[in-house]
N, C-alpha and C positions, 0 to 999 in steps of 0.2 A: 608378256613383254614388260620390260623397266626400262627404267630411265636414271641415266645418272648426269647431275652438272656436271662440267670442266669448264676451264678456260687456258688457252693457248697463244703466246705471240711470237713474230717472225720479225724481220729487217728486210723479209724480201716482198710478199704479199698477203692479202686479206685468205686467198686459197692454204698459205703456208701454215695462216694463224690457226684457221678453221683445222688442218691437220694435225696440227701439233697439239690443238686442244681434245680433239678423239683419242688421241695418243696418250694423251695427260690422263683421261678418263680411267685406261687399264682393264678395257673390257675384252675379252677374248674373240666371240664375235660380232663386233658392231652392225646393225642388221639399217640403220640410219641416222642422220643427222640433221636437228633443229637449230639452227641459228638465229640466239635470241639480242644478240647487241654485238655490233661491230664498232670500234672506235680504231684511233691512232695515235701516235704522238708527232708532233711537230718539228723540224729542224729548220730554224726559218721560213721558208716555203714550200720545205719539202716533205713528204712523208718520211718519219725515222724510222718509227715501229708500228706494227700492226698487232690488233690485239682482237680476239674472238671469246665468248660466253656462249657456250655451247649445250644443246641435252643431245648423248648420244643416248641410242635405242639400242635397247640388246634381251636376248632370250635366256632366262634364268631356269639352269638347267633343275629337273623337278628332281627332290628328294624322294623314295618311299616313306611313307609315316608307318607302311604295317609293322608290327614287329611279328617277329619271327616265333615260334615256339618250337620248342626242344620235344 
């Protein structure tokens, strides 16, 4: 298994940010997800944006190393 960072933001929620940042990743099958810092940004007292730092998990498919002979 590996692991790759991303990070992801939305204007809708912290669930969107978290998506978008597995998305940002570009792993084929994400097998899980570690969320390691959540923040926002502020529009006077509201939430504007949400933002996710993410490690998704995924299975890195095995090469052969034998080589062939003729």
């Amino acid at each position: 298994m590996r692991l790759v960072e991303a990070e992801g933001d939305s204007t809708k929620s912290w669930d969107a940010a978290v998506l978008a940042a597995v998305r940002s990743a570009k792993v084929k099958d994400p097998l899980g997800v570690e969320v390691g810092r959540l923040w926002a940004e502020l529009d006077g007292s509201r939430l504007a944006r949400y933002h996710a730092s993410v490690k998704v998990a995924y299975r890195q498919s095995q090469r052969s190393t034998v080589r062939r002979t003729r």
